[in-house]
C-alpha positions as CSV (number, residue, x, y, z in Angstrom):
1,X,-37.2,-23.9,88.1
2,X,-36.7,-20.6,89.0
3,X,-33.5,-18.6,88.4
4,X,-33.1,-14.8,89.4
5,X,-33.0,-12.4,86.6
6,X,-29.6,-10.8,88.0
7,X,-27.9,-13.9,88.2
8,X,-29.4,-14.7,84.7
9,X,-28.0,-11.6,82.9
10,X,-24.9,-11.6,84.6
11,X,-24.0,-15.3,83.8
12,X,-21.2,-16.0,81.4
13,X,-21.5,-19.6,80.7
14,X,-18.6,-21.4,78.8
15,X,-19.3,-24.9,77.1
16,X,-16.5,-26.8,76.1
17,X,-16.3,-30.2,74.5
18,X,-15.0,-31.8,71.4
19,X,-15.3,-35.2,69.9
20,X,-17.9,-36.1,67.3
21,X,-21.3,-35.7,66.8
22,X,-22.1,-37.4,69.7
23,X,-20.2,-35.2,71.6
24,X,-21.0,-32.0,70.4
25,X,-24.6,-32.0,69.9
26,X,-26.2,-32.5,73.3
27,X,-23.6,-29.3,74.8
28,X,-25.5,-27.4,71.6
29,X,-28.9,-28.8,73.0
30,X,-27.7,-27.3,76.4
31,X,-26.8,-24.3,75.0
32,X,-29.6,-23.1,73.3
33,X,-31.6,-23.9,76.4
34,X,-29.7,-21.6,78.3
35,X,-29.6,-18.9,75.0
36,X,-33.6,-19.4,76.2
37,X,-33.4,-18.9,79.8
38,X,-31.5,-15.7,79.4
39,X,-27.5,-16.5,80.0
40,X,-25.0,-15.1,78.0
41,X,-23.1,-18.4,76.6
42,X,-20.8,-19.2,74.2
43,X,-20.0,-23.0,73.2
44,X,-16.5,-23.6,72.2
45,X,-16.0,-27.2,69.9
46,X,-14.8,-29.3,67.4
47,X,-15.8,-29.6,63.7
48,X,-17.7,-32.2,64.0
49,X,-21.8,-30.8,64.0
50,X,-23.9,-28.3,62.4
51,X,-24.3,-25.6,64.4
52,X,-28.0,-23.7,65.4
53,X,-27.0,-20.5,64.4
54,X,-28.8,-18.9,67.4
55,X,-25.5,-20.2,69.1
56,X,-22.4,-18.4,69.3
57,X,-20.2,-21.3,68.5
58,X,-16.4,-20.6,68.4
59,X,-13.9,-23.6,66.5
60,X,-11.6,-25.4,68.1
61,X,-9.9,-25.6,64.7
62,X,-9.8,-29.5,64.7
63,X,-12.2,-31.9,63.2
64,X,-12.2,-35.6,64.6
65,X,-13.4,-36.6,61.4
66,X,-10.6,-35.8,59.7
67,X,-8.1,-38.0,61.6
68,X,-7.0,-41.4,60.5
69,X,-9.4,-44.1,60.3
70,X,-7.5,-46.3,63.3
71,X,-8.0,-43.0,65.4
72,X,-11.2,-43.0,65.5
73,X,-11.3,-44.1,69.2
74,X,-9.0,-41.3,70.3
75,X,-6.6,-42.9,72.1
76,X,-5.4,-46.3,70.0
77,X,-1.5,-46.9,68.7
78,X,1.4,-45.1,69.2
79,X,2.2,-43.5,66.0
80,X,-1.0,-42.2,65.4
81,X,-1.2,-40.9,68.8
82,X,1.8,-38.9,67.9
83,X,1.4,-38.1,64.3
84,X,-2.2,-37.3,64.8
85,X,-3.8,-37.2,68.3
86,X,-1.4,-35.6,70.3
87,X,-0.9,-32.7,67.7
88,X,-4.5,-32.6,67.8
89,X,-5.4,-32.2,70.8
90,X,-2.4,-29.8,71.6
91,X,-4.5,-27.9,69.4
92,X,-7.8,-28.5,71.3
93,X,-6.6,-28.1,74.4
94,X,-4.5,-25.1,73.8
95,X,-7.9,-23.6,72.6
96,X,-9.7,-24.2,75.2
97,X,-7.6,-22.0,77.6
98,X,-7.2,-18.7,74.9
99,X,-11.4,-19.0,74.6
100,X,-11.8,-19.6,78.2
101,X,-9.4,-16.1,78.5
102,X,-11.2,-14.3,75.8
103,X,-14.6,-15.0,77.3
104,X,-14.4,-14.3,80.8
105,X,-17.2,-16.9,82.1
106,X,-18.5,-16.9,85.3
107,X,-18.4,-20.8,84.9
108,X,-17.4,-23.6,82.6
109,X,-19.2,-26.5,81.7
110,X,-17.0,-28.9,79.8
111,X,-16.1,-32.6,78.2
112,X,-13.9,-34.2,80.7
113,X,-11.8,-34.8,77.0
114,X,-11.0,-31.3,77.8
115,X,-8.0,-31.4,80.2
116,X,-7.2,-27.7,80.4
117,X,-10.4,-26.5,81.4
118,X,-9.4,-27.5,85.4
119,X,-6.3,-25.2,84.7
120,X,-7.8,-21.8,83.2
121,X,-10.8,-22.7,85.9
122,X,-7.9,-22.5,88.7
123,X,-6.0,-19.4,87.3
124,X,-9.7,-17.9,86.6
125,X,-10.7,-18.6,90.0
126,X,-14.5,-20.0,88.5
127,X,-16.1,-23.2,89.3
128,X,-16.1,-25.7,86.3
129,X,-18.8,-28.5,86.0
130,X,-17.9,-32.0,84.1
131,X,-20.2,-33.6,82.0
132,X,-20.3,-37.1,81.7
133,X,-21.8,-38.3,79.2
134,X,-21.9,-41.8,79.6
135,X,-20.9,-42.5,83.5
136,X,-16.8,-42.7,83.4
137,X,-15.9,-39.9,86.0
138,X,-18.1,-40.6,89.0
139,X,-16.3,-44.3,91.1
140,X,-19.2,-46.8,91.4
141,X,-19.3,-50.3,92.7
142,X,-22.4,-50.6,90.7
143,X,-20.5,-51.1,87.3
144,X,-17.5,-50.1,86.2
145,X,-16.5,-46.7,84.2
146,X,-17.7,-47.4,81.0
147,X,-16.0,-48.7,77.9
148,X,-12.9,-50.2,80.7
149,X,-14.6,-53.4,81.2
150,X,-17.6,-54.7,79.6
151,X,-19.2,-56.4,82.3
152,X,-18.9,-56.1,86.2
153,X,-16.5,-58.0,88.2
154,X,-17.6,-57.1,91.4
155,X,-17.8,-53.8,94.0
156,X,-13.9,-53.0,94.2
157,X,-12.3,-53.9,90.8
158,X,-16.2,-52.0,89.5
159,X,-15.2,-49.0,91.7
160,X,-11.1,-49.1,90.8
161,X,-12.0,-49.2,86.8
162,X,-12.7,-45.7,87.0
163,X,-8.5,-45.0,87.6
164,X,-7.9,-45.8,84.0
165,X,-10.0,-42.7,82.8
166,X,-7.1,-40.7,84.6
167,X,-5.0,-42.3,82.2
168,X,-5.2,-39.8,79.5
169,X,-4.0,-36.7,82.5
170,X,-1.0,-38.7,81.9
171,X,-0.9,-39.1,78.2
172,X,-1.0,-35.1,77.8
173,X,1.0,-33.4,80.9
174,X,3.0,-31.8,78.9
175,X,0.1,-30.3,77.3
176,X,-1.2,-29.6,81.0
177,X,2.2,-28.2,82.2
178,X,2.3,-26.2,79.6
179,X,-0.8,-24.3,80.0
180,X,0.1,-23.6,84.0
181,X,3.3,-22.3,82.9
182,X,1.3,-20.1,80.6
183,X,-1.3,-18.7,83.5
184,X,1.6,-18.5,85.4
185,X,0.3,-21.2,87.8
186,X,2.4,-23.3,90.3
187,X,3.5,-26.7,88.6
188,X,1.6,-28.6,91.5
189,X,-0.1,-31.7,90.5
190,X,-3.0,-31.0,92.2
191,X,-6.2,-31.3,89.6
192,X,-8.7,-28.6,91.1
193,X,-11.7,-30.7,91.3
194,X,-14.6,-29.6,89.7
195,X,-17.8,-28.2,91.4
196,X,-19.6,-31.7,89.9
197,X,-20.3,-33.4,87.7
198,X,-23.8,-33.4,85.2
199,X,-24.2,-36.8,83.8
200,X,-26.4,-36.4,80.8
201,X,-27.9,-40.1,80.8
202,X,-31.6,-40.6,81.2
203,X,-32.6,-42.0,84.6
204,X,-35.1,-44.3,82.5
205,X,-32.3,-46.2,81.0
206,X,-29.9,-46.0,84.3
207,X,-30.7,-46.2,87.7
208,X,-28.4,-43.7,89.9
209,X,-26.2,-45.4,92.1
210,X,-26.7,-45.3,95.7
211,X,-23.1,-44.5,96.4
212,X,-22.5,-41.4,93.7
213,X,-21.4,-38.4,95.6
214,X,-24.5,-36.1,95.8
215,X,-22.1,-33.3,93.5
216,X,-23.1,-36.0,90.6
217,X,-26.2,-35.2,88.9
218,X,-28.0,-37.7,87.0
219,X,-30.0,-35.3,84.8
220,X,-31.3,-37.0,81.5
221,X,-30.0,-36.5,78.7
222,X,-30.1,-33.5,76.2
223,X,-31.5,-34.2,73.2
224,X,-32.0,-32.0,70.2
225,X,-35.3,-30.5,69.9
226,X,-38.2,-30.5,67.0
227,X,-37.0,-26.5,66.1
228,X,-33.5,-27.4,65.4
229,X,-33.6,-30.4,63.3
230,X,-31.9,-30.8,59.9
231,X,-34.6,-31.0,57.3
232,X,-35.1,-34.2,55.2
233,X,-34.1,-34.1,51.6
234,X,-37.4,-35.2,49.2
235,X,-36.1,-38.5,48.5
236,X,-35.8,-39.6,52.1
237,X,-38.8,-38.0,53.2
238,X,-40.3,-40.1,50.0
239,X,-38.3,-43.3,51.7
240,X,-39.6,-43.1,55.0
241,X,-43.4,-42.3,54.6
242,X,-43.7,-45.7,52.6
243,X,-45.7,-48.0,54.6
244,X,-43.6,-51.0,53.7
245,X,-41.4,-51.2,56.8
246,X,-38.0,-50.2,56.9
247,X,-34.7,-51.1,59.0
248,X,-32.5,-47.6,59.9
249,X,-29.0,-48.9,60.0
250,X,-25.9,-46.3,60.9
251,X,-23.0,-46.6,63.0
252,X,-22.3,-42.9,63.3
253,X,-19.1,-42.0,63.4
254,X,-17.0,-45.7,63.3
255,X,-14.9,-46.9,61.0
256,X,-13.4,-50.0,60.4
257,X,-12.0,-53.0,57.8
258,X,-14.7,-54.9,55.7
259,X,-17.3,-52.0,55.7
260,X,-18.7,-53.1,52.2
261,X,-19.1,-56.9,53.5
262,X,-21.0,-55.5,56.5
263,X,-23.1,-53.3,54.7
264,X,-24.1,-55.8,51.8
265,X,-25.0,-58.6,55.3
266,X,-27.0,-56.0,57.2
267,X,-28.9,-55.1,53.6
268,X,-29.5,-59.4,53.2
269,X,-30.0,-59.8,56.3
270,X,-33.0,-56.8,56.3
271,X,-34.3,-58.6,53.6
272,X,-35.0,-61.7,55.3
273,X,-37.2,-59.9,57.7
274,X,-39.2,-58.4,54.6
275,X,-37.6,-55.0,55.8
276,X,-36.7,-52.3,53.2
277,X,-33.4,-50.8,54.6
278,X,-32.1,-46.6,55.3
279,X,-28.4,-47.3,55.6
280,X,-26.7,-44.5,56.8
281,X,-22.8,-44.4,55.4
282,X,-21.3,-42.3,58.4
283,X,-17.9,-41.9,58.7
284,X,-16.9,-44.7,56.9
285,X,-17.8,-48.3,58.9
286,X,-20.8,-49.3,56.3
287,X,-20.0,-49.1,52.8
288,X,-22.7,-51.0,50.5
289,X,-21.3,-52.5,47.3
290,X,-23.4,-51.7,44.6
291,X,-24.5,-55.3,43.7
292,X,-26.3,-55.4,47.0
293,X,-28.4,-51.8,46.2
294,X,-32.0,-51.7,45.1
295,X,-35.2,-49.9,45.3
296,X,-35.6,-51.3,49.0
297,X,-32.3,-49.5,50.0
298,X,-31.3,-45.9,50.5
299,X,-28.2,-44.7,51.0
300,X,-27.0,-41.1,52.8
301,X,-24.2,-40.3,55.1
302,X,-26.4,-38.8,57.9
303,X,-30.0,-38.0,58.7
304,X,-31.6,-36.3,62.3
305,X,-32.3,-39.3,64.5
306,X,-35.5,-37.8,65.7
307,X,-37.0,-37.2,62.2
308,X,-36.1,-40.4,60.6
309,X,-36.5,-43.1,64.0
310,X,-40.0,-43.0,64.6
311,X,-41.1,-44.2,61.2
312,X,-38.6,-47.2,61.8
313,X,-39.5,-50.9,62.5
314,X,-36.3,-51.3,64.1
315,X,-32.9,-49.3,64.3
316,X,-29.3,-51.2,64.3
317,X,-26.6,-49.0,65.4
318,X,-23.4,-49.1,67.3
319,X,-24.8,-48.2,70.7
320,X,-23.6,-44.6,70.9
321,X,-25.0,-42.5,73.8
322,X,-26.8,-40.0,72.0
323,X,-28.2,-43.0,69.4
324,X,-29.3,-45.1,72.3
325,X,-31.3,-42.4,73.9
326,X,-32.7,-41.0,70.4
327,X,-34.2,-44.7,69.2
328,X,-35.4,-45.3,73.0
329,X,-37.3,-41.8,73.2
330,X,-38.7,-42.6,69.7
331,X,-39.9,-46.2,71.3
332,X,-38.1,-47.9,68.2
333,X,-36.1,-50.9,69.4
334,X,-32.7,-51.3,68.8
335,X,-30.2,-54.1,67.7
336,X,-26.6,-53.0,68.8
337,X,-23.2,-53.6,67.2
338,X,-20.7,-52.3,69.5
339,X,-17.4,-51.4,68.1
340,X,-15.5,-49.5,71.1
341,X,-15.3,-47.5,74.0
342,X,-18.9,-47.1,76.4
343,X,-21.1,-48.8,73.3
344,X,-20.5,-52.4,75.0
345,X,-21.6,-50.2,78.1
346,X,-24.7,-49.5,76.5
347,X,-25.6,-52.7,74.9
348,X,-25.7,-54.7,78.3
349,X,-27.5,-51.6,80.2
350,X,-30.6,-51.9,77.5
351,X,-30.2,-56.0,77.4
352,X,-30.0,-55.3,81.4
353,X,-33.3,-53.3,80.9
354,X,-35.1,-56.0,78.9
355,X,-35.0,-52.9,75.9
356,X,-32.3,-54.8,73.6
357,X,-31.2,-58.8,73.1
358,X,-27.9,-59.9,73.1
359,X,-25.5,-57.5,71.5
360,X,-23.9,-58.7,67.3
361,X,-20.5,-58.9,66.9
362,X,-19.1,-56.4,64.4
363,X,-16.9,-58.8,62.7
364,X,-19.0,-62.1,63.0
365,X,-22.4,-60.4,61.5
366,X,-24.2,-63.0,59.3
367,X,-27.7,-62.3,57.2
368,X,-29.1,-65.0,59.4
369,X,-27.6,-63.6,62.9
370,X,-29.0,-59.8,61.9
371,X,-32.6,-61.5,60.5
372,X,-32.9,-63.0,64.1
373,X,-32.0,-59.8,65.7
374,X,-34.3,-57.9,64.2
375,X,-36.9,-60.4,64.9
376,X,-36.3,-60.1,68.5
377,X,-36.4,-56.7,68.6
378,X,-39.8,-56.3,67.2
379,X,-41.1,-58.1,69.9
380,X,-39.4,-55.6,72.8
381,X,-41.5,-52.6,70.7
382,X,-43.8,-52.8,73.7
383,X,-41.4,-52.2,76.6
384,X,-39.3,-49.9,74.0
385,X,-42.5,-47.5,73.7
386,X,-42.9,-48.0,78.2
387,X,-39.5,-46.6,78.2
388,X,-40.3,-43.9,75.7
389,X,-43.2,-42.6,77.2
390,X,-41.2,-41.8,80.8
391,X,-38.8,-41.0,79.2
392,X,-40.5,-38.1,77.0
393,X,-41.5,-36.8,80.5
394,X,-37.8,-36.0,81.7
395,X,-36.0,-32.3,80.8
396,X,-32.7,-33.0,81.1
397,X,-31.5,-29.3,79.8
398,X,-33.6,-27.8,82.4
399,X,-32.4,-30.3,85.6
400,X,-28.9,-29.5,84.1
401,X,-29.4,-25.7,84.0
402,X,-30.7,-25.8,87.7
403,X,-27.2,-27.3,88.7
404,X,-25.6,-24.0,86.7
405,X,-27.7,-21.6,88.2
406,X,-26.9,-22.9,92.2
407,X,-22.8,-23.7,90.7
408,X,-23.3,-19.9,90.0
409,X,-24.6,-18.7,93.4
410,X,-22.0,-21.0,94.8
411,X,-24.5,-23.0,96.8
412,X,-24.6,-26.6,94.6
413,X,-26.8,-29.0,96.1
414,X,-27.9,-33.0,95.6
């Protein structure tokens, strides 16, 4: 890739998302490749990450961690919505615009979560890019957006599930209204669309559709490298360099009722496959009960995917994006236990792929049902690693950063 040294030193690059972990990290892993290729950028965000501190990383003063546990798919129930999430992402997308003014970029790159950026973008008068980083923007008859339906029902209702995602324009005008008043901007509803759209999903795992605009990008995704991992305390270094085999289970950051009666059934379960188990607490959906802990379990709220999956037999997660990609790329096969949104998404598109057996049910998780699970998934390790291996060959920072550098020169091409 080649990008001019003017246009380089010149650049002001914006990234804007909030969200979890999941959301944050691969606009970090973005970042710092740009930090690399010379571009001034600054990532604006929500509490919700550790930040490299070659980044300049600016809070959105919110953390979605912090919300209610029934919020924890943004959008559910009406009181929380306005006792939590609407005040929250007033906040968010309130601070979006006074960054976005502060900086000065020469182009955003933001979470489509991030509803003002189209605004300041306008009053600006800068291209913005979308990220998407599960396919929910981009109309397909393919499949539907993801996390609307679970399965596809055919070319047009596939293609007309993507209207729901406009849903939440509607949920926050006022919030939108608000900030054109502020710029001083008409109060036309006219969404200024963006200069396209960078969908950070490995092309391994999804195939792009033939009728995507050729403004959507299918770039791979943007993982975290080796030089920014979190290091491994002792203990869990200690854990996972036993060779007695071990089952990494974590559902990032879900919550949800009976977290100690799923945590004591995936631990059983584990030890009817003769697995020890790495149970990773999160934010709240596994909670082991301390009759169900022994020297074959270990317990933390978090660890680096990349430094703990390799070492695993098999991972069971909830099917998150950036967990998906991370156990594929490490060739360790997964067993996934969707709880909301895109993870159903996920779950069919590795079944799909022959990379993952039928999904669990969160609520309906037996020792027996999770013993069988993880039997099946030792026996996709072969087409797991297949998938690994391409999928170690892709760079999605540096596909994404080409998109930038021509959304820059005002030339963007398929």
């Amino acid at each position: 890739m080649f990008v001019s040294e003017a246009t380089t030193k010149q650049s002001r690059l914006l990234l804007a998302t909030a969200g979890s972990r999941g959301d944050i990290e691969p606009f970090l892993s973005l970042a710092a490749a740009l930090h690399g290729s010379g571009y001034d950028v600054q990532v604006v965000a929500t509490d919700d990450a550790n930040f490299p501190e070659e980044i300049d990383v600016v809070s959105l003063g919110v953390s979605f961690s912090s919300l209610d546990g029934h919020v924890s798919g943004p959008f559910s129930g009406a009181r929380a919505f306005r006792q939590q999430v609407q005040p929250a992402m007033r906040t968010i997308l309130g601070g979006v615009v006074d960054q976005a003014m502060q900086w000065q970029p020469d182009v955003i790159v933001a979470h489509p979560k991030l509803l003002t950026v189209p605004v300041v973008a306008e009053h600006l008068g800068i291209p913005y890019l979308t990220v998407e980083l599960a396919p929910v923007m981009t109309p397909s008859r393919e499949f539907p957006a993801a996390g609307v339906l679970n399965r596809s029902l055919g070319g047009a209702v596939n293609r007309s599930s993507y209207r729901a995602v406009s849903a939440a324009r509607l949920m926050f005008a006022s919030e939108i209204r608000a900030a054109r008043q502020r710029l001083g901007l008409s109060g036309s509803k006219h969404v200024r669309e963006a200069a396209g759209s960078l969908v950070a999903v490995s092309p391994t795992l999804l195939t792009r559709p033939s009728d995507w605009p050729a403004t959507t990008h299918l770039t791979g995704d943007w993982p975290r490298t080796s030089a920014r991992r979190e290091a491994l305390s002792a203990e869990v270094t200690d854990f996972i360099s036993d060779d007695a085999p071990f089952l990494y289970a974590g559902f990032g950051s879900m919550r949800g009722t009976g977290a100690d009666a799923r945590a004591e059934t995936i631990v059983e379960g584990a030890r009817r496959a003769g697995l020890r188990v790495l149970l990773a607490t999160g934010w709240g959906a596994l909670n082991p009960p301390t009759r169900c802990l022994g020297r074959d379990v270990m317990t933390v709220s978090a660890v680096p995917h990349a430094a703990v999956l390799p070492t695993a037999a098999v991972a069971m997660h909830h099917g998150g994006a950036g967990t998906v990609h991370a156990a594929t790329r490490c060739g360790t096969p997964s067993v996934l236990v969707p709880f909301l949104a895109d993870q159903a998404f996920w779950a069919q598109l590795l079944r799909n792929k022959g990379l993952a057996g039928a999904p669990l049910n969160k609520d309906r998780l037996s020792a027996e049902s999770i013993r069988a699970a993880i039997a099946d998934a030792a026996g996709r390790r072969p087409a797991v690693q297949r998938a690994a291996e391409h999928m170690r060959r892709e760079n999605g920072p540096a596909n994404a950063i080409s998109i930038i550098a021509k959304t820059l020169a005002g030339a963007v091409e398929a």
